[in-house]
PDB file of N, H, CA, C and O in Angstrom:
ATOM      1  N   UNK A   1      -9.126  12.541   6.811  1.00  0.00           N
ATOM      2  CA  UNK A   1      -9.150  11.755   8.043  1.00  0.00           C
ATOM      3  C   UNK A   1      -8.428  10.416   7.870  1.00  0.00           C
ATOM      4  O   UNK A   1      -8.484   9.673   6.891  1.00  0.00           O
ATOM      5  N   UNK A   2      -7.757  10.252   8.976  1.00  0.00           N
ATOM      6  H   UNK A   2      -7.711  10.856   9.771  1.00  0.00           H
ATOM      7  CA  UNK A   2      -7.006   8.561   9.075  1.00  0.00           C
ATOM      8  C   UNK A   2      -7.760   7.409   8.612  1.00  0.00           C
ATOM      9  O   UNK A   2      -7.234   6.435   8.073  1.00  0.00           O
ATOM     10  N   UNK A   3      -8.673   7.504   8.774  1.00  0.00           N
ATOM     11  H   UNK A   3      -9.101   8.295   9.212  1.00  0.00           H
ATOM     12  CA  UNK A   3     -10.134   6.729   8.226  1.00  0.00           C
ATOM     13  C   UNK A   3     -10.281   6.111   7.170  1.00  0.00           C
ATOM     14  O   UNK A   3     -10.457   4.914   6.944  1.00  0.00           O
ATOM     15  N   UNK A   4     -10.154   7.468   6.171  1.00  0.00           N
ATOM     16  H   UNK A   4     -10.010   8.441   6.355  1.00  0.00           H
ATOM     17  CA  UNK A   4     -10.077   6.786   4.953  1.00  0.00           C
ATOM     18  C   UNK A   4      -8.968   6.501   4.552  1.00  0.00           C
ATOM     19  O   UNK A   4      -9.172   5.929   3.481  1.00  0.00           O
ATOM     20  N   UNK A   5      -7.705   6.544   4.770  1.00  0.00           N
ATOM     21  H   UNK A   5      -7.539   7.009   5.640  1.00  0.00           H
ATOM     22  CA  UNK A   5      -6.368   5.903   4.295  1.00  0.00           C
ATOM     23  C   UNK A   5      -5.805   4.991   4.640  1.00  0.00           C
ATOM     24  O   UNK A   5      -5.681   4.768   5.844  1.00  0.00           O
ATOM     25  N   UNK A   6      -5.265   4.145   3.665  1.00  0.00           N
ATOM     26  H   UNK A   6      -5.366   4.326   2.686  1.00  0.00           H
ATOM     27  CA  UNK A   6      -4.857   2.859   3.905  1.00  0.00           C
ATOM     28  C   UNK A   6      -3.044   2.509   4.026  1.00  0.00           C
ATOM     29  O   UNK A   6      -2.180   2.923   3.254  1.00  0.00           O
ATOM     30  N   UNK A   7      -2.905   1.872   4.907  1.00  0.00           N
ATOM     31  H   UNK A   7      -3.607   1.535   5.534  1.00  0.00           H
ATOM     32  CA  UNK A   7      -1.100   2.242   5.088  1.00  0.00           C
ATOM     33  C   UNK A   7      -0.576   1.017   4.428  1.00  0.00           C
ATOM     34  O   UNK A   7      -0.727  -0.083   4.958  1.00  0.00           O
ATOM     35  N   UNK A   8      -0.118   1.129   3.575  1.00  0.00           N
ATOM     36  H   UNK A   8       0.005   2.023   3.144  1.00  0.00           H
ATOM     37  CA  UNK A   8       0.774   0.176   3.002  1.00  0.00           C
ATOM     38  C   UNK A   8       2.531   0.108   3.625  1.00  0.00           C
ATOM     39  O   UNK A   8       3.102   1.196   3.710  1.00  0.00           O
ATOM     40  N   UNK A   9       3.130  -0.864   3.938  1.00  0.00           N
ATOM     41  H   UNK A   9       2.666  -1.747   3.870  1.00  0.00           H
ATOM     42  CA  UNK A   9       4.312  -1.187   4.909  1.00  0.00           C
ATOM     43  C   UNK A   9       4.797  -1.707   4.091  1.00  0.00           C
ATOM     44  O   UNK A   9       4.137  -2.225   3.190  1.00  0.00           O
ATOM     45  N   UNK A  10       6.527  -1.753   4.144  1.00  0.00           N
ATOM     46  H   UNK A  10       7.064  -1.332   4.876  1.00  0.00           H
ATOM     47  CA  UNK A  10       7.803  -2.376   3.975  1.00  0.00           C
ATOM     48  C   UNK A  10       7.942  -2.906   4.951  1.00  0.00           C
ATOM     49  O   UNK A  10       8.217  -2.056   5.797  1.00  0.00           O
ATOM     50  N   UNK A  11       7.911  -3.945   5.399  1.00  0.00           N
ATOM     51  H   UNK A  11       7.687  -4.635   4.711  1.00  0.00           H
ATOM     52  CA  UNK A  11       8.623  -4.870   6.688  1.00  0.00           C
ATOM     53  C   UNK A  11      10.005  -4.802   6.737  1.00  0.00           C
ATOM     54  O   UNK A  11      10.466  -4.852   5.597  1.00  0.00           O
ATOM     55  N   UNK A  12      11.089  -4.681   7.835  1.00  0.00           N
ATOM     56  H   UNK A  12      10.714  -4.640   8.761  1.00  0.00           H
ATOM     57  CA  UNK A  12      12.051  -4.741   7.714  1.00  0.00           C
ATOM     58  C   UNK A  12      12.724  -5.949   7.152  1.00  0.00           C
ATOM     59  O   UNK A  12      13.891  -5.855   6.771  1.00  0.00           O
ATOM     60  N   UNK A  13      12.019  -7.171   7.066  1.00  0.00           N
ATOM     61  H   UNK A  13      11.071  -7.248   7.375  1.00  0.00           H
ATOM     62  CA  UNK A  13      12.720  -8.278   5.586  1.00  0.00           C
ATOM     63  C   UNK A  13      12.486  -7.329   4.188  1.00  0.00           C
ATOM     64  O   UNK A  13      13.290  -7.062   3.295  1.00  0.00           O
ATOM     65  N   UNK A  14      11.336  -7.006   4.327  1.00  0.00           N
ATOM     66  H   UNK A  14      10.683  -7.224   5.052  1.00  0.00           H
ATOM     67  CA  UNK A  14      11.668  -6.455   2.671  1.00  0.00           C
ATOM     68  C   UNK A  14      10.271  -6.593   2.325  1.00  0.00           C
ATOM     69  O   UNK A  14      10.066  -5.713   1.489  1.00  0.00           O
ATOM     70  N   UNK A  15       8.991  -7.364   2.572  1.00  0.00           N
ATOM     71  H   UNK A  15       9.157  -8.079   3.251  1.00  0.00           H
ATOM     72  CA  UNK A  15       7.629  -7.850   2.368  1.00  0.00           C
ATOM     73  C   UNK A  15       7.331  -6.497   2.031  1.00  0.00           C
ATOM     74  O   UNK A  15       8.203  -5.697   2.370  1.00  0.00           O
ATOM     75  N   UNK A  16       6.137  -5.939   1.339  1.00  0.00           N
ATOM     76  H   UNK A  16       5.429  -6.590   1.063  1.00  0.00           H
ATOM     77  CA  UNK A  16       5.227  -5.535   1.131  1.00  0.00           C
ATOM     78  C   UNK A  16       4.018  -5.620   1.113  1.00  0.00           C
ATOM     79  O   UNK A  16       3.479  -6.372   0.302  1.00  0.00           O
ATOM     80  N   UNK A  17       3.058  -4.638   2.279  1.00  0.00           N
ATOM     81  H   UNK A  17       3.496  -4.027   2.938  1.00  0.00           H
ATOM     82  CA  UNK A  17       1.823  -5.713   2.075  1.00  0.00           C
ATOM     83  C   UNK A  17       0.537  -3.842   2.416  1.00  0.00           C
ATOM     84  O   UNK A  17       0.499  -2.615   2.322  1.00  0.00           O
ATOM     85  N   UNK A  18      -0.102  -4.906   2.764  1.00  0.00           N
ATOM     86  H   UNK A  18      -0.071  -5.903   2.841  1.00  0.00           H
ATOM     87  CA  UNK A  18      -1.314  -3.289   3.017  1.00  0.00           C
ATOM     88  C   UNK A  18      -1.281  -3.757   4.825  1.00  0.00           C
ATOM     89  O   UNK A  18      -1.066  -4.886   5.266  1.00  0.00           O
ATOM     90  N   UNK A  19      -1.483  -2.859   5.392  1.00  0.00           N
ATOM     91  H   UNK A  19      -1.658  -1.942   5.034  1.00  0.00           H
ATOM     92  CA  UNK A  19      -1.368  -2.552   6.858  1.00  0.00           C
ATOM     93  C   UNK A  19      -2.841  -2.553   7.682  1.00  0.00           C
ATOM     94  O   UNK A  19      -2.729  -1.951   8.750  1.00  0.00           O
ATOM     95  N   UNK A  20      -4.014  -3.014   7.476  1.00  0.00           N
ATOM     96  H   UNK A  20      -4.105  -3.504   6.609  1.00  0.00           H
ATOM     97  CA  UNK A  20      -4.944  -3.054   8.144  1.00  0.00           C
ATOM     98  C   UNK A  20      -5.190  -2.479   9.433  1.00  0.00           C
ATOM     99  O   UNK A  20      -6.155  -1.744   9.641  1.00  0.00           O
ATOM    100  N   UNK A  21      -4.234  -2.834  10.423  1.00  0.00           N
ATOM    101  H   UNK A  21      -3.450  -3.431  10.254  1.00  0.00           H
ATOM    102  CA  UNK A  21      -4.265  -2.538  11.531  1.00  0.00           C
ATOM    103  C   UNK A  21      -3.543  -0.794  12.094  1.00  0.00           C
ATOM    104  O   UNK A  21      -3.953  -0.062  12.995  1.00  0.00           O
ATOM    105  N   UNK A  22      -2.493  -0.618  11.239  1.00  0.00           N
ATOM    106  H   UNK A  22      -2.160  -1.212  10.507  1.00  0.00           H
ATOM    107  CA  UNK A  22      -1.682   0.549  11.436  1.00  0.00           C
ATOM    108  C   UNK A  22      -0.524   0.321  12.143  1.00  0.00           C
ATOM    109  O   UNK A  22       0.324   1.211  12.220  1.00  0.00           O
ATOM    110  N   UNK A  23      -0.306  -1.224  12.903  1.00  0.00           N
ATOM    111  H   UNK A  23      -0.995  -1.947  12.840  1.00  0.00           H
ATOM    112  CA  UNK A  23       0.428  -1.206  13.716  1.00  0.00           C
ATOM    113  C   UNK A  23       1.667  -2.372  12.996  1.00  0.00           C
ATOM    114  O   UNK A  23       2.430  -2.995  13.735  1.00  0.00           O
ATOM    115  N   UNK A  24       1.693  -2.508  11.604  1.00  0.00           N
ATOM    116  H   UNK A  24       1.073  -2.002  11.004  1.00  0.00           H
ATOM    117  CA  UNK A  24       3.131  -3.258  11.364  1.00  0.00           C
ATOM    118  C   UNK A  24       4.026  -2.606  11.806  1.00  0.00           C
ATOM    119  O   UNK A  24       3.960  -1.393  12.003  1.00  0.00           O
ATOM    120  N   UNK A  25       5.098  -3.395  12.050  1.00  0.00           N
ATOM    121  H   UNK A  25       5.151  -4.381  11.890  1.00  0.00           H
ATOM    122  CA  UNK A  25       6.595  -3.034  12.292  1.00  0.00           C
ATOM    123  C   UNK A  25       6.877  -2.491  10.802  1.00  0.00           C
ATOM    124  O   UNK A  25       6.268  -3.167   9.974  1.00  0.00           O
ATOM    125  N   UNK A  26       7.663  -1.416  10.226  1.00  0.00           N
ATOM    126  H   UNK A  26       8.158  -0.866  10.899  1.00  0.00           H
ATOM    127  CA  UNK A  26       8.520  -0.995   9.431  1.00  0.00           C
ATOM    128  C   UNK A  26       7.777   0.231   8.520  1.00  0.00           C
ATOM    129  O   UNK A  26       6.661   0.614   8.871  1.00  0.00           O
ATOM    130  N   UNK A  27       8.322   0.722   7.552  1.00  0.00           N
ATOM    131  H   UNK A  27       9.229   0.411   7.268  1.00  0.00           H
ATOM    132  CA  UNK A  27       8.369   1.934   6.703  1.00  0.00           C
ATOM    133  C   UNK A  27       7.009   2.292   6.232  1.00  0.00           C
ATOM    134  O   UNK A  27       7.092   1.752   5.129  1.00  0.00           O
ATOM    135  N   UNK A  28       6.168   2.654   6.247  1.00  0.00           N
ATOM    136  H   UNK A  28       6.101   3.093   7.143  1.00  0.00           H
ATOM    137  CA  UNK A  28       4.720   3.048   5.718  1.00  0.00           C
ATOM    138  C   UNK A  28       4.927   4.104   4.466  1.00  0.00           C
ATOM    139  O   UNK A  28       5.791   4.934   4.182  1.00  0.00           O
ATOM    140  N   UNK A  29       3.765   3.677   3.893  1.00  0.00           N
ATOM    141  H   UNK A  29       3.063   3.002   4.123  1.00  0.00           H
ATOM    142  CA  UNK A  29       2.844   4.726   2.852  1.00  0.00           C
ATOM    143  C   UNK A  29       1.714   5.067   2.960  1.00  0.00           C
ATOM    144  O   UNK A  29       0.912   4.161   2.732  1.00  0.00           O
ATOM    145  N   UNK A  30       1.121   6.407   3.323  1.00  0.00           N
ATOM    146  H   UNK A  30       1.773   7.143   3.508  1.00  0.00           H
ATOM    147  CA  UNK A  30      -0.419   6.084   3.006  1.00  0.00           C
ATOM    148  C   UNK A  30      -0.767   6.541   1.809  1.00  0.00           C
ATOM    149  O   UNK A  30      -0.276   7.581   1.371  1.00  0.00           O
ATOM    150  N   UNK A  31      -1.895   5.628   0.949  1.00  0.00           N
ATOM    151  H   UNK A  31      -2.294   4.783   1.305  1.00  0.00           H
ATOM    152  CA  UNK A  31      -3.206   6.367   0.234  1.00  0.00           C
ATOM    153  C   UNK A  31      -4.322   6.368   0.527  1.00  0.00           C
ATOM    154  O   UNK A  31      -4.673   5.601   1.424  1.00  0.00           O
ATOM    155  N   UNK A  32      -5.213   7.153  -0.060  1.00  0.00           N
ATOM    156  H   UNK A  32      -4.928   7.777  -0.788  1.00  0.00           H
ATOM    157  CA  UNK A  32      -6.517   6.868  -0.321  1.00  0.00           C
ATOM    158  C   UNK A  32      -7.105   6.182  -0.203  1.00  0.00           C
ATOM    159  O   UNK A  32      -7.221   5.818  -1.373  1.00  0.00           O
ATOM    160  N   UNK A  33      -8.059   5.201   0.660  1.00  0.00           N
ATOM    161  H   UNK A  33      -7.965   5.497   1.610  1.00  0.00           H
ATOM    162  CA  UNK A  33      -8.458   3.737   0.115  1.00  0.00           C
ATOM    163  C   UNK A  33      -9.351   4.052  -0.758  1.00  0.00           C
ATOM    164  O   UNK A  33     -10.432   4.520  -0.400  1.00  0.00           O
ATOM    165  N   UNK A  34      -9.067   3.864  -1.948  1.00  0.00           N
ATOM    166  H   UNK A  34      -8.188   3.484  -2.239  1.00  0.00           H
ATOM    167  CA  UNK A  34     -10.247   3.454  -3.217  1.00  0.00           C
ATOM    168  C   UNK A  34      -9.565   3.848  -4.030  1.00  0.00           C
ATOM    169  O   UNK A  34      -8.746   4.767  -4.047  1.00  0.00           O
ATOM    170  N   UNK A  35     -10.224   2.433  -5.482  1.00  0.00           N
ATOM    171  H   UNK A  35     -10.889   1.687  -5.467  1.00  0.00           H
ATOM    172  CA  UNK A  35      -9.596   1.784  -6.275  1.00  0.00           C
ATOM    173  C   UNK A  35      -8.661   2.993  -7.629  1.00  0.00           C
ATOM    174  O   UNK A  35      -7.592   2.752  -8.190  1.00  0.00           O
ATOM    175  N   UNK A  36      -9.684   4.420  -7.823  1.00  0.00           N
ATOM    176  H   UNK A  36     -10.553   4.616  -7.368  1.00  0.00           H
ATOM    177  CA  UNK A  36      -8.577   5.642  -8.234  1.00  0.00           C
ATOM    178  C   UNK A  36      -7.294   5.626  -8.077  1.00  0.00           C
ATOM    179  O   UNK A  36      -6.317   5.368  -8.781  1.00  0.00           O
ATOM    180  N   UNK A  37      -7.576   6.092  -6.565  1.00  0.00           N
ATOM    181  H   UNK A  37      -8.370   6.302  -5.994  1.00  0.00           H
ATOM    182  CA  UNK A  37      -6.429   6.231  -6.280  1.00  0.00           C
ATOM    183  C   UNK A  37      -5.190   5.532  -5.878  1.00  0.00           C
ATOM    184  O   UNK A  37      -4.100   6.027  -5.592  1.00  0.00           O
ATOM    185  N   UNK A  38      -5.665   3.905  -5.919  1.00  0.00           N
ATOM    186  H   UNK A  38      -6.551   3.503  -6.152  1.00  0.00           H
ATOM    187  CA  UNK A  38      -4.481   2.998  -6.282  1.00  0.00           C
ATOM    188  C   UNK A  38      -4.199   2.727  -7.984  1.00  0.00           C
ATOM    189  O   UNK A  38      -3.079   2.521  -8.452  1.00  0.00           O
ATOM    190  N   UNK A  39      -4.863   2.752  -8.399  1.00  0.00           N
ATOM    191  H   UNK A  39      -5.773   2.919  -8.018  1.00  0.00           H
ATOM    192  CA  UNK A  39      -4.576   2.810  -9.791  1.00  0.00           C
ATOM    193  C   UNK A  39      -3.800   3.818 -10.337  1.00  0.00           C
ATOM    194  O   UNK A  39      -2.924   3.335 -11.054  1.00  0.00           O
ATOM    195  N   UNK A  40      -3.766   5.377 -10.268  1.00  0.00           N
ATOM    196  H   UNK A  40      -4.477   5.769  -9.685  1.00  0.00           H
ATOM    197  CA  UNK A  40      -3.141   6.350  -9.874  1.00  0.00           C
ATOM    198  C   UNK A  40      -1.793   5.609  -9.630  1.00  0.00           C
ATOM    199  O   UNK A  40      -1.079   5.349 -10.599  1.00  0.00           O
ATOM    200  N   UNK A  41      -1.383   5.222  -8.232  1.00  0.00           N
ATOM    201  H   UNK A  41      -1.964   5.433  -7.446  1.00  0.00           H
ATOM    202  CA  UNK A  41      -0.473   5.047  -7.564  1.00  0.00           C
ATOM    203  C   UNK A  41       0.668   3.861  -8.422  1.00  0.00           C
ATOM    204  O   UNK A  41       1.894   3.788  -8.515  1.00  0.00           O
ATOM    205  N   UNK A  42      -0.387   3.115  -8.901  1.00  0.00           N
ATOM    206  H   UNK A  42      -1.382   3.175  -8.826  1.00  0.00           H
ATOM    207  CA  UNK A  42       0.110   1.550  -9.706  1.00  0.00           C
ATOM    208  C   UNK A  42       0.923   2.413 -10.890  1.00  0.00           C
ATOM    209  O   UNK A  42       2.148   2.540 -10.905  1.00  0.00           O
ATOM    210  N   UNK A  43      -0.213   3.118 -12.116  1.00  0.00           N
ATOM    211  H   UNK A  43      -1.208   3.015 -12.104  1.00  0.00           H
ATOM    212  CA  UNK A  43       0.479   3.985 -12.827  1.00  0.00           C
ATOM    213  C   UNK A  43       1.947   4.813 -12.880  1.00  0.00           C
ATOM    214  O   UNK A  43       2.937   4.640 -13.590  1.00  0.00           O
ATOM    215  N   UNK A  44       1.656   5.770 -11.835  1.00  0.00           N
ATOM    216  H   UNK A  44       0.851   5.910 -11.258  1.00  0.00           H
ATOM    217  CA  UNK A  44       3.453   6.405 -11.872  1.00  0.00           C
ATOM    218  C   UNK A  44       3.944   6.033 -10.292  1.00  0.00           C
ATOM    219  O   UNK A  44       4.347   6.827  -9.443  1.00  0.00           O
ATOM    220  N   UNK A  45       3.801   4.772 -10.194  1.00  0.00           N
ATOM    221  H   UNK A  45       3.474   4.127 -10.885  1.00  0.00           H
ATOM    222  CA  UNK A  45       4.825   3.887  -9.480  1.00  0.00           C
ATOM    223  C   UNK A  45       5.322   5.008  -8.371  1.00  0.00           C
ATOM    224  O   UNK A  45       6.527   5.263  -8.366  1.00  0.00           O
ATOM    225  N   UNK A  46       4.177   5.917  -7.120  1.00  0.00           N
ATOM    226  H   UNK A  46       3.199   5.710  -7.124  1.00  0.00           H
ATOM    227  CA  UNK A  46       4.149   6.526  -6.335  1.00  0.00           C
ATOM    228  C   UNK A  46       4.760   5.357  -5.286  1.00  0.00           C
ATOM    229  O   UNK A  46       5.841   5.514  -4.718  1.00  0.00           O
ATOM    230  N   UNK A  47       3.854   4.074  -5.097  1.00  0.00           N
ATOM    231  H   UNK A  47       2.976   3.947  -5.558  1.00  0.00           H
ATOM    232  CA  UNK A  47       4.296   3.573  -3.818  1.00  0.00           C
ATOM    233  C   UNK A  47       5.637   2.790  -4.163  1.00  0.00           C
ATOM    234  O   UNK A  47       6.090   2.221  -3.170  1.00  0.00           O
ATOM    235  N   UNK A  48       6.369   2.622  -5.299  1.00  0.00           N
ATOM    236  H   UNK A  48       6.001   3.085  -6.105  1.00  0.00           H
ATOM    237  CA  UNK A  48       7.628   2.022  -5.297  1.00  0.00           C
ATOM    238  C   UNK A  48       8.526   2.850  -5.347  1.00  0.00           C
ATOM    239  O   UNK A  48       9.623   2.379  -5.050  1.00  0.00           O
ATOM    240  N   UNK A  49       8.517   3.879  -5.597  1.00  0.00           N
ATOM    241  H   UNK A  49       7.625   4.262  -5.839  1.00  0.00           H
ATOM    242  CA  UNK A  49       9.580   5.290  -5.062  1.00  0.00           C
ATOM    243  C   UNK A  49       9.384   5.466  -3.550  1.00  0.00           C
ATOM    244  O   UNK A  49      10.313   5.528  -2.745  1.00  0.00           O
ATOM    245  N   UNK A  50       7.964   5.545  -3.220  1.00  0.00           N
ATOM    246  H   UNK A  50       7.209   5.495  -3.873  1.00  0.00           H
ATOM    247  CA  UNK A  50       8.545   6.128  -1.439  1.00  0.00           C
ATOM    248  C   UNK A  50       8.862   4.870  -0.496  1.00  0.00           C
ATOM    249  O   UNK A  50       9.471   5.003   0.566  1.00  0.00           O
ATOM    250  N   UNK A  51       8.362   3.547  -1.011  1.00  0.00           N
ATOM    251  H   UNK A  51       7.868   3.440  -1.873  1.00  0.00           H
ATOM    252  CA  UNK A  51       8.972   2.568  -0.234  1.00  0.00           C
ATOM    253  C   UNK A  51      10.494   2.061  -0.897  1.00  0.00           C
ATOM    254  O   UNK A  51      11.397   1.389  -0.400  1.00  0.00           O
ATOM    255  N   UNK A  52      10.419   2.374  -1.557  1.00  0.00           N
ATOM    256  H   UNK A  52       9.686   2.920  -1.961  1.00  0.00           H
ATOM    257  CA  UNK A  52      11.798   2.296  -2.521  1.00  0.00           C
ATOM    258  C   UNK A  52      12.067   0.595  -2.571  1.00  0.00           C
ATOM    259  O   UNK A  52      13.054   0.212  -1.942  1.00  0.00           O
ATOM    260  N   UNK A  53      11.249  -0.443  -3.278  1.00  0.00           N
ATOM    261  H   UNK A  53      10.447  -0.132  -3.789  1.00  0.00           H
ATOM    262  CA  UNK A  53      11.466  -1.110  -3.415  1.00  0.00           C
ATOM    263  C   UNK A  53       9.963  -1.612  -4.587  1.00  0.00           C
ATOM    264  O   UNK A  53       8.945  -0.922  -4.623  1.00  0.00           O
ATOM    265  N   UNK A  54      10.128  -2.842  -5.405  1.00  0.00           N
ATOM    266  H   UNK A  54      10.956  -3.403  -5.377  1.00  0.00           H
ATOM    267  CA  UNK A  54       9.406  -3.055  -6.498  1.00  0.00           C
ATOM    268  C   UNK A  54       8.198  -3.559  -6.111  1.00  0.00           C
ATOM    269  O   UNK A  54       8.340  -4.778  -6.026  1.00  0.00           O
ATOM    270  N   UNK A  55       7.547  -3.374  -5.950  1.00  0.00           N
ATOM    271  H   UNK A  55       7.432  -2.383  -6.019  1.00  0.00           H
ATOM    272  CA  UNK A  55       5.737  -4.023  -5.717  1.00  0.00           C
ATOM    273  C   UNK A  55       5.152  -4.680  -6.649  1.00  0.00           C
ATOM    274  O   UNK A  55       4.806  -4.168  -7.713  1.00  0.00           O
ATOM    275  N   UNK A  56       4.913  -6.384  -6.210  1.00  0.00           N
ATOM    276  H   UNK A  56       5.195  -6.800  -5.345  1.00  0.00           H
ATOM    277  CA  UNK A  56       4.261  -7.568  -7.807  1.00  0.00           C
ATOM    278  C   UNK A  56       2.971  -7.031  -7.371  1.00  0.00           C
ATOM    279  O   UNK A  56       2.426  -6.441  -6.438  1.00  0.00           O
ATOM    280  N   UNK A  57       2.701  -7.693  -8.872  1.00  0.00           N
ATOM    281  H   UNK A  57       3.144  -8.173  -9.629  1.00  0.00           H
ATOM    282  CA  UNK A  57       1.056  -7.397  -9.004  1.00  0.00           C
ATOM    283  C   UNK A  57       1.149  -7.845  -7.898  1.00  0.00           C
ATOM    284  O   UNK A  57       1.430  -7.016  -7.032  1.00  0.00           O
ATOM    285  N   UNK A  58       1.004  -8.962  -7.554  1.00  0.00           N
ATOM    286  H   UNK A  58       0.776  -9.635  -8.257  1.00  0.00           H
ATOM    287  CA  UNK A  58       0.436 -10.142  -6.219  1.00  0.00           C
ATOM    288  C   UNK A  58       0.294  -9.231  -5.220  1.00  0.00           C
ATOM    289  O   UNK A  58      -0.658  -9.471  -4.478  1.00  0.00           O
ATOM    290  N   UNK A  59       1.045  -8.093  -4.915  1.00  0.00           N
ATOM    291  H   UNK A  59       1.818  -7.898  -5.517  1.00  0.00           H
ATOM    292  CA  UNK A  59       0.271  -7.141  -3.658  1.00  0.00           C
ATOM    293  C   UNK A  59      -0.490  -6.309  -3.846  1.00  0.00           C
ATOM    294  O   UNK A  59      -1.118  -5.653  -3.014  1.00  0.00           O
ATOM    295  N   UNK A  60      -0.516  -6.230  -5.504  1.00  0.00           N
ATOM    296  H   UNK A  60      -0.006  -6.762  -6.179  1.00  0.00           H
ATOM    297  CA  UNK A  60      -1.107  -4.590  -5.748  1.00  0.00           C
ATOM    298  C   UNK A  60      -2.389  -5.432  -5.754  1.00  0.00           C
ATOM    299  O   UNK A  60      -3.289  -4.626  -5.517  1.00  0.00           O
ATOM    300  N   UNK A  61      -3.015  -6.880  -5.936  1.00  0.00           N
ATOM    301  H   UNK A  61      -2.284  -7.534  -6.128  1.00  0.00           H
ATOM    302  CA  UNK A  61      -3.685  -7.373  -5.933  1.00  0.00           C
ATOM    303  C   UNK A  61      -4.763  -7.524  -4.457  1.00  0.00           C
ATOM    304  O   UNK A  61      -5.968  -7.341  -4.285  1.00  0.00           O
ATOM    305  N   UNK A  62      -3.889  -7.850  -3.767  1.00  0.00           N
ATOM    306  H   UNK A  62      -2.910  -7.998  -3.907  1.00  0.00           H
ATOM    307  CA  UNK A  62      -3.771  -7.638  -1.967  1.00  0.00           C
ATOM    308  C   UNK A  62      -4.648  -6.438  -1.910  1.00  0.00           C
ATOM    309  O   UNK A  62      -5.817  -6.367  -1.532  1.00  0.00           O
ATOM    310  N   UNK A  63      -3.997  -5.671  -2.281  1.00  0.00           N
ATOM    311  H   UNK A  63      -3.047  -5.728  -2.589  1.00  0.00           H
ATOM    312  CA  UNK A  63      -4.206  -3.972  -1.662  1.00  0.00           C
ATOM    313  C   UNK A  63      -5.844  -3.809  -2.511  1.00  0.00           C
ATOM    314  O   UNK A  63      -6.856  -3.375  -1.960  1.00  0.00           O
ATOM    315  N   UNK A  64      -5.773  -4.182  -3.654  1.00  0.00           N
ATOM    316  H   UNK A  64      -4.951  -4.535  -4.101  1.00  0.00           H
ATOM    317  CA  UNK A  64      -7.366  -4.338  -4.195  1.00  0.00           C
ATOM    318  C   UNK A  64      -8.480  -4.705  -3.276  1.00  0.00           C
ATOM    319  O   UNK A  64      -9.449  -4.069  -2.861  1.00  0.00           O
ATOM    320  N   UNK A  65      -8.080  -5.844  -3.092  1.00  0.00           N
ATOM    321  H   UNK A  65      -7.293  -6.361  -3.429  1.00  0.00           H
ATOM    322  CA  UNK A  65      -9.185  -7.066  -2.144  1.00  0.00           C
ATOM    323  C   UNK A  65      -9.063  -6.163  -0.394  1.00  0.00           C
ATOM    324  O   UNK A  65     -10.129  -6.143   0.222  1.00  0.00           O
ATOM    325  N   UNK A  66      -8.254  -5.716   0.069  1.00  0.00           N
ATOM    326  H   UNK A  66      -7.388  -5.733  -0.431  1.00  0.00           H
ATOM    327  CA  UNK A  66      -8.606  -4.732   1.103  1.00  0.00           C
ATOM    328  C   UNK A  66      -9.541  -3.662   0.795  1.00  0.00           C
ATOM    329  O   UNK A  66     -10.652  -3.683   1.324  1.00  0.00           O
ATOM    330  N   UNK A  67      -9.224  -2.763   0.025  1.00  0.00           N
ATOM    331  H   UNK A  67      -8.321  -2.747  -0.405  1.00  0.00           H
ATOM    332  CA  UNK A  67     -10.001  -1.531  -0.365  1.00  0.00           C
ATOM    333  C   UNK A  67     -11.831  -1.690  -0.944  1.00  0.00           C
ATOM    334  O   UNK A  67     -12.863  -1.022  -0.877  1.00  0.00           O
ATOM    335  N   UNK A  68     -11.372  -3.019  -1.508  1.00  0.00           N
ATOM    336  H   UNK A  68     -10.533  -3.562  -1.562  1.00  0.00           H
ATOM    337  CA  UNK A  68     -13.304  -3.380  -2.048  1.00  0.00           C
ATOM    338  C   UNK A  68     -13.939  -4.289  -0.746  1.00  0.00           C
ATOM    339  O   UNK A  68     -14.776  -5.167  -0.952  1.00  0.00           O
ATOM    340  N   UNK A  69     -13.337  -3.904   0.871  1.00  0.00           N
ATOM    341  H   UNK A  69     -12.656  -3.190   1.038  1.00  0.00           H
ATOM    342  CA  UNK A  69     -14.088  -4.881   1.581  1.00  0.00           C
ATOM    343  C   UNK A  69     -14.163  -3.547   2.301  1.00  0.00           C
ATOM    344  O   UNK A  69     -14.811  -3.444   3.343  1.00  0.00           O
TER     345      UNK A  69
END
């Protein structure tokens, strides 16, 4: 279900961030929300291949503090 997945966005500048709402402007990813399966994702660098651009900690950090609220 849509429910549990969390959309992570490329903004058309280039930002990376987690998508709360569903409704950013630009390129999406979804996962899982929970902390597995971003860790998973952090590991073999799933969300920087399909957004095709490099993700700092500083969001993967972001995307933490969403998923544990």
């Amino acid at each position: 279900p849509k429910k549990e997945l969390l959309r992570i966005v490329k903004t058309p500048e280039g930002l990376v961030m987690p998508d709360i709402t569903g409704k950013v402007n630009g390129h999406g990813a979804y996962i899982k929300s929970d902390i597995e399966t971003l860790e998973m994702a952090i590991k073999n660098k799933a969300l920087e291949r399909h957004l095709e651009v490099k993700i700092s900690d500083d969001v993967y950090e972001e995307i933490r503090k969403v998923i544990n609220n």
